[in-house]
N, C-alpha and C positions, 0 to 999 in steps of 0.2 A: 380392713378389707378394707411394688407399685405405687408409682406416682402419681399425686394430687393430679385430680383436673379443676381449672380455675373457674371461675362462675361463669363465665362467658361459653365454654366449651360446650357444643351441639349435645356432645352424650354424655350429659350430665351425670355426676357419680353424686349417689343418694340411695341410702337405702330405705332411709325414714328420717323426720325430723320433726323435734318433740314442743310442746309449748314448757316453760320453764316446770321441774318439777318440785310437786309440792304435794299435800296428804288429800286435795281433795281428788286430784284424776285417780289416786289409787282408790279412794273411796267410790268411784263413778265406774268403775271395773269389776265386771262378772268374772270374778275369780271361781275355779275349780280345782283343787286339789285331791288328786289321789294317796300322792306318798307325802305326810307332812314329816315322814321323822327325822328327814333331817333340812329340807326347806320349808317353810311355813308358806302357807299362802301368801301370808302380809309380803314376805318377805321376797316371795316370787313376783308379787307388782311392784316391788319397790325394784327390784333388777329388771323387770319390762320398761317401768316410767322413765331408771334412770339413764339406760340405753336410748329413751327419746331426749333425754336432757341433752348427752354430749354430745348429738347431732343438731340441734336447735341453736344451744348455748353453749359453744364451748368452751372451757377451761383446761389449763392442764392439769390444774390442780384436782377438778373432777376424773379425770381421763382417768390419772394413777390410781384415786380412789376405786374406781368401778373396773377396771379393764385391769386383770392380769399382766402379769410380764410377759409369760408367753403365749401369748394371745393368736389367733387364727383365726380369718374370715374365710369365708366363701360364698358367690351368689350369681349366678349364670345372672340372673336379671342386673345387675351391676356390668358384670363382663359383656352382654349384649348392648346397651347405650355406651358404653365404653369404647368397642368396637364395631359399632355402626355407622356406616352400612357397611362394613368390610369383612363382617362378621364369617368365623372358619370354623370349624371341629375343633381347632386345638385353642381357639379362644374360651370354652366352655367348660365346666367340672374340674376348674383348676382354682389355688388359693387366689383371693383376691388379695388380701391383706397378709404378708406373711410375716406380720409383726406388731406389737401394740406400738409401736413408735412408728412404721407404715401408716398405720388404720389413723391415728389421729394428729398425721400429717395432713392426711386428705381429706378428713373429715374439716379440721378446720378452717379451709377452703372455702367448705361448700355453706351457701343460704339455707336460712331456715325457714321449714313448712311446716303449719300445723298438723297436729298428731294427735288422734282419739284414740286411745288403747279401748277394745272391746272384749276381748276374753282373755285369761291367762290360764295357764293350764300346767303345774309340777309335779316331780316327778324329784326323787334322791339328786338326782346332779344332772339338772335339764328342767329351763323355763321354756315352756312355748304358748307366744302371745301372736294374737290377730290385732290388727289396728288398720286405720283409715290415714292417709293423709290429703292435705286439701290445699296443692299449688293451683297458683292460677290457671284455673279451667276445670277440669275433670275430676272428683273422688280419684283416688288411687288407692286400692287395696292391698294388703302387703300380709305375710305372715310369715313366723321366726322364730326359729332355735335357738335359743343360749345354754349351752353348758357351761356348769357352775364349777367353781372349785369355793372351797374355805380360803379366807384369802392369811396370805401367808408372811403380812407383814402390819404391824399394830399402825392405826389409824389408815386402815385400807378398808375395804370392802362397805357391803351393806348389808342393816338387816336391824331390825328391833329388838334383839334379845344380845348375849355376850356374842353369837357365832357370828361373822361376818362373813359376806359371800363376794366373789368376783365369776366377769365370765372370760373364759378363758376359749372358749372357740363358740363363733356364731354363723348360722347359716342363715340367711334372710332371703326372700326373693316375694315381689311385687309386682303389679300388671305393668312391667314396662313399656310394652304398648303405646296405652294409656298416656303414659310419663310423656314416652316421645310425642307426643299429639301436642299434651300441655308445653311441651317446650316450643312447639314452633312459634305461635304465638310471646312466649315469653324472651327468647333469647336472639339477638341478631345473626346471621347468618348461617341459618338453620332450617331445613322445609321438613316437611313431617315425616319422609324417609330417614332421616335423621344425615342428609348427604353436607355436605358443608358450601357452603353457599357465598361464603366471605373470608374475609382473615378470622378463624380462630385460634386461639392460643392456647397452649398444651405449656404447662410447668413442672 
């Protein structure tokens, strides 16, 4: 979750971004699992945290690990700073990302913010996590679906035990509101409608 926008751009493309992942944010996470039999709780923070990772810190070599092949996003909250202020009916309830080579074009673009995972919540084939991020200015509040697959090639996926997992379609959506407020202050020519104000650059 379409083309990159570059840092400068008023309608910032972000769904979240992670501080580097490592065992203690999973340990710091009120995990609750319903269905462990076939993802583990562990195993459903460890696809929360590492979904903050390739947004913070990207790699490609993370990307393939965690991201399926055929990967799909989707996120009105994305699609609305994207298309702001020009925003229409048919900007909204469409993919954002219609590909994992899409998704972490654009993702590697974008600056990284910090990221608090708060709850994590599984299910057989579906993590959904709450989290905070904290750009200059505001809390932004966010929450997210990842559907899982077993991942389908040796040295892919994540997980503590032989099973490894990827996600292979995520929905995300945040107080973009919010975001846009955070951005006036942070980006040049930008006011908090999110109208454009100066030269911005689109790639």
């Amino acid at each position: 979750m379409r083309a990159s926008i570059a840092t400068a751009l008023c309608p910032l493309l972000a769904h979240c971004a992670a501080q580097p992942f490592n065992s203690t944010s999973s340990k710091l996470a009120n995990t609750t699992s319903y269905d462990t039999s076939c993802i583990s709780a562990a195993d459903a923070v460890l696809i929360a945290d590492g979904f903050g990772q390739i947004l913070s810190n990207y790699s490609t070599s993370w990307g393939d690990i965690l991201i399926a092949d055929g990967y799909i996003d989707q996120s009105d909250s994305v699609a609305t700073l994207m298309h702001s202020p020009n925003l229409i009916a048919s900007d909204v309830g469409k993919i954002t990302f219609g590909s994992k080579g899409s998704f972490l074009a654009g993702e590697q673009a974008q600056p990284g913010v910090p990221f608090q995972l708060l709850n994590t919540w599984s299910s057989c084939n579906a993590v959904t996590f709450r989290y905070v991020l904290s750009p200059p200015g505001l809390n932004v509040q966010g929450i997210a679906v990842a559907e899982i697959e077993e991942a389908k090639k040796n040295g892919t996926g994540v997980g503590e035990g032989s099973k490894k997992w990827q996600i292979k379609t995520f929905y995300g959506e945040f107080n973009s509101a919010v975001w846009l407020t955070d951005l006036k202050n942070s980006i040049t020519g930008c006011d908090v409608n999110g109208n454009v104000t100066g030269n911005v650059t689109v790639v």
